[in-house]
mmCIF file as gemmi writes it, N, C-alpha and C atoms, coordinates in Angstrom:
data_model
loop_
_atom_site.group_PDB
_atom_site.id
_atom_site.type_symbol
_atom_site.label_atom_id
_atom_site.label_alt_id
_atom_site.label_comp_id
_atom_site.label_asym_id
_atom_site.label_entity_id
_atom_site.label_seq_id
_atom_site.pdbx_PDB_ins_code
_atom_site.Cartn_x
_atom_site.Cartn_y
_atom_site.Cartn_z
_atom_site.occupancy
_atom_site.B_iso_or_equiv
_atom_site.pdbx_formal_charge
_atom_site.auth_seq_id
_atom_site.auth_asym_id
_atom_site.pdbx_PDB_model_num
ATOM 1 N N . UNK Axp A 1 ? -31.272 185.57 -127.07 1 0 ? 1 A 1
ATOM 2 C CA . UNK Axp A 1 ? -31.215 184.145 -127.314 1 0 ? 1 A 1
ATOM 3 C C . UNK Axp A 1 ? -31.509 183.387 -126.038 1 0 ? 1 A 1
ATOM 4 N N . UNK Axp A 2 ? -32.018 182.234 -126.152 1 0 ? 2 A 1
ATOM 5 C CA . UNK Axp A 2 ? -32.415 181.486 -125.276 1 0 ? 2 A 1
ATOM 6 C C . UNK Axp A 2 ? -31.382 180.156 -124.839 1 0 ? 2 A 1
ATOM 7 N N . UNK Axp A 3 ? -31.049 179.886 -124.248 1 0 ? 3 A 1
ATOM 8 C CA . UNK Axp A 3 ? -29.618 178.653 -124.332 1 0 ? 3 A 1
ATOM 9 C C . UNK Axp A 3 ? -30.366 177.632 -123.422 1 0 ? 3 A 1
ATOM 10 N N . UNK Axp A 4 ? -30.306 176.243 -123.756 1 0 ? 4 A 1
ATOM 11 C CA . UNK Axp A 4 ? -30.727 175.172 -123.026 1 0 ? 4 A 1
ATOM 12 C C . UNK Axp A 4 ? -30.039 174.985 -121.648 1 0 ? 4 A 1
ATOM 13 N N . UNK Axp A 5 ? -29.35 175.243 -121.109 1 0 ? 5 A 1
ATOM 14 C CA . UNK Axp A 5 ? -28.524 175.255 -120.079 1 0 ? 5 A 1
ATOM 15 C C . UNK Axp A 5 ? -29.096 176.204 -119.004 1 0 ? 5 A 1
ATOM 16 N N . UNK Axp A 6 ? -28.779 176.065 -117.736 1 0 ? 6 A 1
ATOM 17 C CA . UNK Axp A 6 ? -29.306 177.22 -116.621 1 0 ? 6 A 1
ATOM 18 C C . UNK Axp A 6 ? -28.212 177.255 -115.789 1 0 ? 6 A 1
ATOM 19 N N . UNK Axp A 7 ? -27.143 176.29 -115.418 1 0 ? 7 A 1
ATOM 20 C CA . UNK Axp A 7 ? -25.778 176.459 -114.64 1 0 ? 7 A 1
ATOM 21 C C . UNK Axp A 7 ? -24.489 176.647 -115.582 1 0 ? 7 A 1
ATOM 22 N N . UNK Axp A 8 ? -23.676 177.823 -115.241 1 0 ? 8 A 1
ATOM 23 C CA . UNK Axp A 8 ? -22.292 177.63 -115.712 1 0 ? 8 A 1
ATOM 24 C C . UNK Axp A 8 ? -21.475 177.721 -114.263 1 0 ? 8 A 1
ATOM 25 N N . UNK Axp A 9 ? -20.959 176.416 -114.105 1 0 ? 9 A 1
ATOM 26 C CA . UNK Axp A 9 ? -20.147 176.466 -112.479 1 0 ? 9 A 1
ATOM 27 C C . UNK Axp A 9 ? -18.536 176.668 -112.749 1 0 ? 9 A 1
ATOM 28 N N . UNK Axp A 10 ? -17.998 177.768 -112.688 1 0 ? 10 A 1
ATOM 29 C CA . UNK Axp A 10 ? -16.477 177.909 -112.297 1 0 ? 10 A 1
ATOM 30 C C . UNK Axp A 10 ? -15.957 177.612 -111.027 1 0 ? 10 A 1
ATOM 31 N N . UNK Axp A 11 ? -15.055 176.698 -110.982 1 0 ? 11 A 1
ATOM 32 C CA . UNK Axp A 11 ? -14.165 176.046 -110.189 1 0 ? 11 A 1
ATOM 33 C C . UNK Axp A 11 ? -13.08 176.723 -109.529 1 0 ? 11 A 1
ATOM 34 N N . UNK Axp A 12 ? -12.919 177.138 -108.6 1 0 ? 12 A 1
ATOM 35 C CA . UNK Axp A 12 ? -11.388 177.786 -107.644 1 0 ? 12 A 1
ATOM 36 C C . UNK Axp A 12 ? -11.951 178.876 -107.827 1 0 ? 12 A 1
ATOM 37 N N . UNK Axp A 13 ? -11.374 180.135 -107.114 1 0 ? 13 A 1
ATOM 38 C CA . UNK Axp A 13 ? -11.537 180.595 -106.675 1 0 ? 13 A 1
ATOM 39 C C . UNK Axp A 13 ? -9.815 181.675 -106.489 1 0 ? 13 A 1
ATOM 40 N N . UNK Axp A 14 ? -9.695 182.899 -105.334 1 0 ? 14 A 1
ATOM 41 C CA . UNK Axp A 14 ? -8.763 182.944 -105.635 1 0 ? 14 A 1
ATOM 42 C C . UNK Axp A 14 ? -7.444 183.927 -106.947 1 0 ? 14 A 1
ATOM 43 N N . UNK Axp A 15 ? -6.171 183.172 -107.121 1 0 ? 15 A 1
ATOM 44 C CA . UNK Axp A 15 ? -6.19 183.785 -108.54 1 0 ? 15 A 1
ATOM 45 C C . UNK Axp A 15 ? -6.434 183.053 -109.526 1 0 ? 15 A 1
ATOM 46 N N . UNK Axp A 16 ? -7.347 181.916 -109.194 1 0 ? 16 A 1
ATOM 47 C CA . UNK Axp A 16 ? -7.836 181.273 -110.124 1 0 ? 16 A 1
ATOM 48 C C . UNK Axp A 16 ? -8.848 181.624 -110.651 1 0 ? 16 A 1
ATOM 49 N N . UNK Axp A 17 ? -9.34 182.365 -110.295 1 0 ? 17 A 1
ATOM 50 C CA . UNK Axp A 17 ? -10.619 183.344 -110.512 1 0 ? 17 A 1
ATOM 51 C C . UNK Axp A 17 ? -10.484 184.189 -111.539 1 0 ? 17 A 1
ATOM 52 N N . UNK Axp A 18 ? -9.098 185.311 -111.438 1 0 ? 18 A 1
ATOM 53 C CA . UNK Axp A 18 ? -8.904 186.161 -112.439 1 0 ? 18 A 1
ATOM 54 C C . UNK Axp A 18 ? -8.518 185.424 -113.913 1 0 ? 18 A 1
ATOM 55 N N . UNK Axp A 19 ? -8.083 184.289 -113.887 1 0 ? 19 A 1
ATOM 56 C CA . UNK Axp A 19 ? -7.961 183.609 -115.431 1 0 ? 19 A 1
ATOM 57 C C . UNK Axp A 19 ? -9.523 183.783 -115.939 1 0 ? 19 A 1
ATOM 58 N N . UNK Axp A 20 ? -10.537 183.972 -115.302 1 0 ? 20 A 1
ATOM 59 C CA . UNK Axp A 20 ? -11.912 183.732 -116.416 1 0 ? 20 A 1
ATOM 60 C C . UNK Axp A 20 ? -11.965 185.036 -116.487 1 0 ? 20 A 1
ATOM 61 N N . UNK Axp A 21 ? -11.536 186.119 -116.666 1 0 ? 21 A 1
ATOM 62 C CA . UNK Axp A 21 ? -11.463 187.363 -117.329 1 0 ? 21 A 1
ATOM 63 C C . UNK Axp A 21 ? -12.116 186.906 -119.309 1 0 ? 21 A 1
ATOM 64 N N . UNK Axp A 22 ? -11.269 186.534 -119.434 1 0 ? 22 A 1
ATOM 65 C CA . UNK Axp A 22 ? -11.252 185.827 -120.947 1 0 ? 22 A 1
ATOM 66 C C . UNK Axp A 22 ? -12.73 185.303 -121.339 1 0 ? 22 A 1
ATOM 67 N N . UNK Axp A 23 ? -12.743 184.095 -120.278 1 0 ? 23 A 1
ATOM 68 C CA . UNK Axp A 23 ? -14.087 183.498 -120.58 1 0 ? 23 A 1
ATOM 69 C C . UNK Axp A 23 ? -15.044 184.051 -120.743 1 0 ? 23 A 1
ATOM 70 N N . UNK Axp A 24 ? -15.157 185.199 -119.335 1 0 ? 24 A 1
ATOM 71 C CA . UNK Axp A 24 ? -15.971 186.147 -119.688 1 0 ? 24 A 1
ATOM 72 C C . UNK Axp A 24 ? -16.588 186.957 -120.312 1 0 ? 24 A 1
ATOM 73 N N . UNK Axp A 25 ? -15.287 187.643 -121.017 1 0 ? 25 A 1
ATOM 74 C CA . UNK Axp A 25 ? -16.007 188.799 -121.973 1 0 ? 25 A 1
ATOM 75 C C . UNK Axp A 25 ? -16.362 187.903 -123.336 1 0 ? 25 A 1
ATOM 76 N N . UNK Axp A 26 ? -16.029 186.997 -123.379 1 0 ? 26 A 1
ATOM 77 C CA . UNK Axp A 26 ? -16.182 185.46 -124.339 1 0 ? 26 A 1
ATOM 78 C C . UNK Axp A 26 ? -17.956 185.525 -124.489 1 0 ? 26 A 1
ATOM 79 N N . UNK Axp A 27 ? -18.463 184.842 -123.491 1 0 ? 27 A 1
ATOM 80 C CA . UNK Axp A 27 ? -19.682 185.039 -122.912 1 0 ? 27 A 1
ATOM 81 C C . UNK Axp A 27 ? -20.485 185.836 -123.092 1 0 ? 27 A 1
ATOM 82 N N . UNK Axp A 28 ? -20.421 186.954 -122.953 1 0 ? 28 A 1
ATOM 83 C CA . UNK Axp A 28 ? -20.786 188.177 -122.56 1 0 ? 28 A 1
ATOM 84 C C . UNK Axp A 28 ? -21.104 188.504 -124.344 1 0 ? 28 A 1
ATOM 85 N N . UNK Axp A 29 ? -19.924 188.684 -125.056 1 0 ? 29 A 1
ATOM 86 C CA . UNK Axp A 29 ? -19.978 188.751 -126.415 1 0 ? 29 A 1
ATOM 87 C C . UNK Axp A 29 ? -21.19 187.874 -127.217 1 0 ? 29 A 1
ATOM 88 N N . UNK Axp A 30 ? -21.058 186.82 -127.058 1 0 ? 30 A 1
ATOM 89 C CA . UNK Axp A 30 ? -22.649 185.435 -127.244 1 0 ? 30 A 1
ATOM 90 C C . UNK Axp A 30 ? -23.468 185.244 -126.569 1 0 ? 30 A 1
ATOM 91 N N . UNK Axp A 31 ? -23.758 186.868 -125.324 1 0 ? 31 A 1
ATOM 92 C CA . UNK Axp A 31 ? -24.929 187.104 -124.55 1 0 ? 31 A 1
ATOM 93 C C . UNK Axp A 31 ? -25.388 185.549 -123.974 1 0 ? 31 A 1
ATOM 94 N N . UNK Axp A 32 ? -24.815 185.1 -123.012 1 0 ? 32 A 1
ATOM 95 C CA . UNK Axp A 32 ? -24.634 184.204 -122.271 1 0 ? 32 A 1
ATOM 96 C C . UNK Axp A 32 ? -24.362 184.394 -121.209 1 0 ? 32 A 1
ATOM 97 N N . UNK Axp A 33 ? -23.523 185.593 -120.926 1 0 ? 33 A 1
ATOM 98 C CA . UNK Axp A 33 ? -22.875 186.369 -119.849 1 0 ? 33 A 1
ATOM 99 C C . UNK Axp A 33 ? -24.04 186.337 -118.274 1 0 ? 33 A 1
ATOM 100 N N . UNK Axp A 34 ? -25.165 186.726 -118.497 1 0 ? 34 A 1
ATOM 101 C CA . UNK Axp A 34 ? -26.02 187.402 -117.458 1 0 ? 34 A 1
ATOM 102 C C . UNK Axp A 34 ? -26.887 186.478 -117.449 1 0 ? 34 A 1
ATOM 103 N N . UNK Axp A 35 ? -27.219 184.711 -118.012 1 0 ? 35 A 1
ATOM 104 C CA . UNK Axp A 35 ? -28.062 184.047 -117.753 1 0 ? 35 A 1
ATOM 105 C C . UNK Axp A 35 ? -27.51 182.892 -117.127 1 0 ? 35 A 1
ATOM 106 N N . UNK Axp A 36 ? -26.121 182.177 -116.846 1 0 ? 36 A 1
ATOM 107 C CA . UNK Axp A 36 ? -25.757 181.599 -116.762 1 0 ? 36 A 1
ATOM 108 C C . UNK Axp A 36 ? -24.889 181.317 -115.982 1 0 ? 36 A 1
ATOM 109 N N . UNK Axp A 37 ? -24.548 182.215 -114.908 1 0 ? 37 A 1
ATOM 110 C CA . UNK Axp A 37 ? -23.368 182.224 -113.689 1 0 ? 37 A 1
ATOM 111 C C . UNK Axp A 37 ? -24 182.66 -112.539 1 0 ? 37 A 1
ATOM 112 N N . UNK Axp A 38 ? -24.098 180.927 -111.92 1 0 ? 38 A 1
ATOM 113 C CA . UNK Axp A 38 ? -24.413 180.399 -110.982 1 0 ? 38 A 1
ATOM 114 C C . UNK Axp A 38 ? -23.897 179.382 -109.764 1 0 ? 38 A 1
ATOM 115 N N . UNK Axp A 39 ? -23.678 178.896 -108.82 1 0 ? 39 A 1
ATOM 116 C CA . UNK Axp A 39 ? -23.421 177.96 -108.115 1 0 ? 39 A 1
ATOM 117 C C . UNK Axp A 39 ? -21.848 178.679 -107.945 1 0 ? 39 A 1
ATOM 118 N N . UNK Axp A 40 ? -21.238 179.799 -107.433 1 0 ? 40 A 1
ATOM 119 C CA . UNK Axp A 40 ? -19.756 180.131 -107.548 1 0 ? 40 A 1
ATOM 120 C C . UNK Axp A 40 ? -19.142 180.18 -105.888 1 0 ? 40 A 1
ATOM 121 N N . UNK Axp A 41 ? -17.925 179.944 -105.999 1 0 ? 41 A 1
ATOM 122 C CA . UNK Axp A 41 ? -17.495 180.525 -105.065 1 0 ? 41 A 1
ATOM 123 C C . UNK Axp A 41 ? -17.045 181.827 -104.152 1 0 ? 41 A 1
ATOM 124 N N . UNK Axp A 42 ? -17.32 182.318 -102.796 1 0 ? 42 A 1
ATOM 125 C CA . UNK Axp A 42 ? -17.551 183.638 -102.601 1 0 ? 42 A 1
ATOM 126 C C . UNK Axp A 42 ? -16.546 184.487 -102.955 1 0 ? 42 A 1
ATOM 127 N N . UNK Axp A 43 ? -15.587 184.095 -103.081 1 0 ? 43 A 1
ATOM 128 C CA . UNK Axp A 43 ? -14.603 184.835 -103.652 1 0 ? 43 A 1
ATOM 129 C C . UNK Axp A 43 ? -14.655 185.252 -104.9 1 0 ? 43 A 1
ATOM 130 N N . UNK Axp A 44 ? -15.006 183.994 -105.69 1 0 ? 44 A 1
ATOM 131 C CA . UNK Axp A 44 ? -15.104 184.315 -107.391 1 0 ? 44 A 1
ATOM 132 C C . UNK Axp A 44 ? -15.809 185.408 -107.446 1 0 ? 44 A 1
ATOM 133 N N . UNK Axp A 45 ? -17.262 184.85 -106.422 1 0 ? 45 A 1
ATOM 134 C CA . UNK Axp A 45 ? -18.645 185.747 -106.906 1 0 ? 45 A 1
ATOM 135 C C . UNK Axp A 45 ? -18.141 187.506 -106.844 1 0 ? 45 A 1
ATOM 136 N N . UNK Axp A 46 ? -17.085 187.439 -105.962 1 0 ? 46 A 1
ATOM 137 C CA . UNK Axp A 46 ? -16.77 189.113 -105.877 1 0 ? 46 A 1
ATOM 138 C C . UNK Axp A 46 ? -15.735 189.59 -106.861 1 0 ? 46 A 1
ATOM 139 N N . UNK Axp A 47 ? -15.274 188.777 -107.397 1 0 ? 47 A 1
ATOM 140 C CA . UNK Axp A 47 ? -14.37 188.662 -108.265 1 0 ? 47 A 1
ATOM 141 C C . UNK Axp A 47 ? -15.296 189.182 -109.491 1 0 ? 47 A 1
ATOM 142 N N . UNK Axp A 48 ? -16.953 188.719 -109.779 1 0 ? 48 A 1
ATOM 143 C CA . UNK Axp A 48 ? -17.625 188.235 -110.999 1 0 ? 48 A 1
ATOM 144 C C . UNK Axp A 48 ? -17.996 189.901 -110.672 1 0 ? 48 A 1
ATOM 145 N N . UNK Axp A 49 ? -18.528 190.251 -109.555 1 0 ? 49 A 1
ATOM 146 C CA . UNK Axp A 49 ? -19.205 191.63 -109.458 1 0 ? 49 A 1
ATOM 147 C C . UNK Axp A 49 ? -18.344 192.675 -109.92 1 0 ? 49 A 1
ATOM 148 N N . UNK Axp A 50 ? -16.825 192.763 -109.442 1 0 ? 50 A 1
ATOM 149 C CA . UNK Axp A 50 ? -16.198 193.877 -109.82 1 0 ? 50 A 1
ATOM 150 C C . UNK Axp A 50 ? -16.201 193.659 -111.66 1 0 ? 50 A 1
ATOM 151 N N . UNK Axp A 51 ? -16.852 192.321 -112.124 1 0 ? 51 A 1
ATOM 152 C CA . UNK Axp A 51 ? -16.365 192.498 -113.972 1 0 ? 51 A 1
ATOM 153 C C . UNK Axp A 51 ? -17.749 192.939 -113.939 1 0 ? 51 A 1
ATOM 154 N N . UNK Axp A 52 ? -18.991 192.679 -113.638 1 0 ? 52 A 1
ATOM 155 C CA . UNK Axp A 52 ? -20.215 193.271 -113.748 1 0 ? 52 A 1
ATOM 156 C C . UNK Axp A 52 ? -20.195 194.434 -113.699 1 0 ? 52 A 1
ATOM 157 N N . UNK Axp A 53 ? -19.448 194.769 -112.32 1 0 ? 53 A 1
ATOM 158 C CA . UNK Axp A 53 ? -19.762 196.542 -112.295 1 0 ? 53 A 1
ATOM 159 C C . UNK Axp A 53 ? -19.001 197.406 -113.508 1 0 ? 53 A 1
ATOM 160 N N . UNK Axp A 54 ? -18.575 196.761 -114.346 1 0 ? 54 A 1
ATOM 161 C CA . UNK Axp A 54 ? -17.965 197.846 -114.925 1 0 ? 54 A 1
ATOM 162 C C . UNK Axp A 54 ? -16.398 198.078 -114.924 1 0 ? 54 A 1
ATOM 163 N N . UNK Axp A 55 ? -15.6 197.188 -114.066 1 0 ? 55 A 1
ATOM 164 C CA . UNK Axp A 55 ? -14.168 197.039 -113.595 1 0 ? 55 A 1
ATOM 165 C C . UNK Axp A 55 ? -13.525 196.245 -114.551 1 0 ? 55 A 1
ATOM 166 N N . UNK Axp A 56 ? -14.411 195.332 -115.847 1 0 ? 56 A 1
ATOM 167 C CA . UNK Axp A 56 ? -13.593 194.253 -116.919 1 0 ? 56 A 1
ATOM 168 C C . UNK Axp A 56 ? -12.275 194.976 -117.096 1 0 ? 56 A 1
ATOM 169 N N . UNK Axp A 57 ? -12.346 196.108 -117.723 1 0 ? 57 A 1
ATOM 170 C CA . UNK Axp A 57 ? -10.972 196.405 -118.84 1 0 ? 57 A 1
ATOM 171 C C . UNK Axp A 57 ? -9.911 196.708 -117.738 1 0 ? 57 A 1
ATOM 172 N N . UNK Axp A 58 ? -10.526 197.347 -116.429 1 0 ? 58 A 1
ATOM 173 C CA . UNK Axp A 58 ? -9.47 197.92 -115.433 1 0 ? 58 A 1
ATOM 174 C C . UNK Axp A 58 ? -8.706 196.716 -114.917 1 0 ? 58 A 1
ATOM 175 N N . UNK Axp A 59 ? -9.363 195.377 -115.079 1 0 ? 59 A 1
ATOM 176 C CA . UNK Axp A 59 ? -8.831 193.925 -113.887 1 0 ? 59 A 1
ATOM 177 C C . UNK Axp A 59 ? -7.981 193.725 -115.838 1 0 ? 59 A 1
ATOM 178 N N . UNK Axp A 60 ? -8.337 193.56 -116.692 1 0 ? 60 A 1
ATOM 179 C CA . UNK Axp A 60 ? -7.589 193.073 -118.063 1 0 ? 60 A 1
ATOM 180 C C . UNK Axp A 60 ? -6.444 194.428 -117.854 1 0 ? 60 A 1
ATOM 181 N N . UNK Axp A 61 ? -6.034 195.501 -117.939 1 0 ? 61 A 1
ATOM 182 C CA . UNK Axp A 61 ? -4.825 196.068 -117.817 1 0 ? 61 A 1
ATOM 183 C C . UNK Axp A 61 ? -3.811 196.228 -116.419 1 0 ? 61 A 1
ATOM 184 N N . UNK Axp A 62 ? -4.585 195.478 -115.755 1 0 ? 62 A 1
ATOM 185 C CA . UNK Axp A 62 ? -3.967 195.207 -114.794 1 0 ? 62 A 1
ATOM 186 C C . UNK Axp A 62 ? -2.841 194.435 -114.909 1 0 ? 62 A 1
ATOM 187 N N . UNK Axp A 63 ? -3.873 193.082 -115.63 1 0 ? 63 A 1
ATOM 188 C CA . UNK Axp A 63 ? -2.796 191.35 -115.26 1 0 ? 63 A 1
ATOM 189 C C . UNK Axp A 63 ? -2.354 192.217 -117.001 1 0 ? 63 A 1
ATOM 190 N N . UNK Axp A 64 ? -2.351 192.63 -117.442 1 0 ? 64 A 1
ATOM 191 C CA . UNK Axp A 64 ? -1.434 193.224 -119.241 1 0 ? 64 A 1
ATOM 192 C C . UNK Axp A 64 ? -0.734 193.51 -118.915 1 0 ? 64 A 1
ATOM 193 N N . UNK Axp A 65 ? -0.576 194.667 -117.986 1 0 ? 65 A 1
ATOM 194 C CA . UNK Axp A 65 ? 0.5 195.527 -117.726 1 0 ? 65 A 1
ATOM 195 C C . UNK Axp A 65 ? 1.782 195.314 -116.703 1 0 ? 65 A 1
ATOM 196 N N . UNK Axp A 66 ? 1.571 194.189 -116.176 1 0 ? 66 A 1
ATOM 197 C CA . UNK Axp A 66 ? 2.045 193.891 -114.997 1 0 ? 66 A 1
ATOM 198 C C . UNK Axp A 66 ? 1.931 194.243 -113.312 1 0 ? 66 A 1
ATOM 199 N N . UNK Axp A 67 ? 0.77 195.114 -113.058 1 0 ? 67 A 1
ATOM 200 C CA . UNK Axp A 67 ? 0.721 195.963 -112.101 1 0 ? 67 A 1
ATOM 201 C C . UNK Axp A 67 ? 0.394 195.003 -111.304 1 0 ? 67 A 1
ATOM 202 N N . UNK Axp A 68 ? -0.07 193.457 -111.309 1 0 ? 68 A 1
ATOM 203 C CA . UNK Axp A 68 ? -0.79 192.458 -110.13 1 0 ? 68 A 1
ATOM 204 C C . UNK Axp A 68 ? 0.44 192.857 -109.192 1 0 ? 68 A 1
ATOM 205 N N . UNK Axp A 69 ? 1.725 192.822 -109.815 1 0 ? 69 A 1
ATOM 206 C CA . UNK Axp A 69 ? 3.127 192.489 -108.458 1 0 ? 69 A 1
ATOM 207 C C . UNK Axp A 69 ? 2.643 193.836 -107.524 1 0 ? 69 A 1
ATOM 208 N N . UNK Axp A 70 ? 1.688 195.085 -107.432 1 0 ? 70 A 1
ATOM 209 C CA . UNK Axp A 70 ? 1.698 195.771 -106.709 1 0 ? 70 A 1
ATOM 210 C C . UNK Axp A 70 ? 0.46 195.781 -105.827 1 0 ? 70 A 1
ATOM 211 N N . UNK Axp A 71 ? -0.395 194.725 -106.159 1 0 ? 71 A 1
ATOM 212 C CA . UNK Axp A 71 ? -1.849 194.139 -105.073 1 0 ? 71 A 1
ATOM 213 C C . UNK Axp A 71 ? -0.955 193.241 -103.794 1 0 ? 71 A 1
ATOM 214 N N . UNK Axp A 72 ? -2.128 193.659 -103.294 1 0 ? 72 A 1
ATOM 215 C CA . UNK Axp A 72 ? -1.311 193.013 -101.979 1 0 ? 72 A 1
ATOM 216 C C . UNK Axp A 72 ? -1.685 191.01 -101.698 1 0 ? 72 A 1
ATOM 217 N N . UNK Axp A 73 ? -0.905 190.562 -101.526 1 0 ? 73 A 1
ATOM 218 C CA . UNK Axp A 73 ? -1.094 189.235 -100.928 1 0 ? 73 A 1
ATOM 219 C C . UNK Axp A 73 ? -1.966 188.718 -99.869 1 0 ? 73 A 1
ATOM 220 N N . UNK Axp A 74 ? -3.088 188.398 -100.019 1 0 ? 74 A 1
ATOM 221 C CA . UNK Axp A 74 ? -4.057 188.426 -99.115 1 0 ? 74 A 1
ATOM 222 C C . UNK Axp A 74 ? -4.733 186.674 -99.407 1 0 ? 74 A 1
């Protein structure tokens, strides 16, 4: 599909970042995912790569399970 749009800009960064888990696979599902995430912050953007590479379900049982209290504070 083709979508009229060429920017989707997410805002913060951070652990504000891991809330678009959701949005994402949202996206991704209405193949929107890989044409449209652009203009981000560097943090997000590494945030966006580990869901690209293949890390989605591992970062979603993470914040499920409770294991964030054992990442470190950085």
């Amino acid at each position: 599909m083709n979508y009229p749009f060429e920017n989707l800009v997410f805002e913060g960064g951070g652990i504000k970042g891991i809330g678009y888990v959701g949005a994402l696979e949202y996206l991704e599902t209405v193949k929107i995912y890989y044409q449209a995430l652009k203009g981000l912050e560097i943090c997000l953007q590494e945030q966006l790569q580990l869901l690209i590479s293949g890390f989605k379900r591992e970062i979603n049982n993470i914040w499920q399970t409770g294991r964030e209290r054992i990442l470190p504070n950085i």
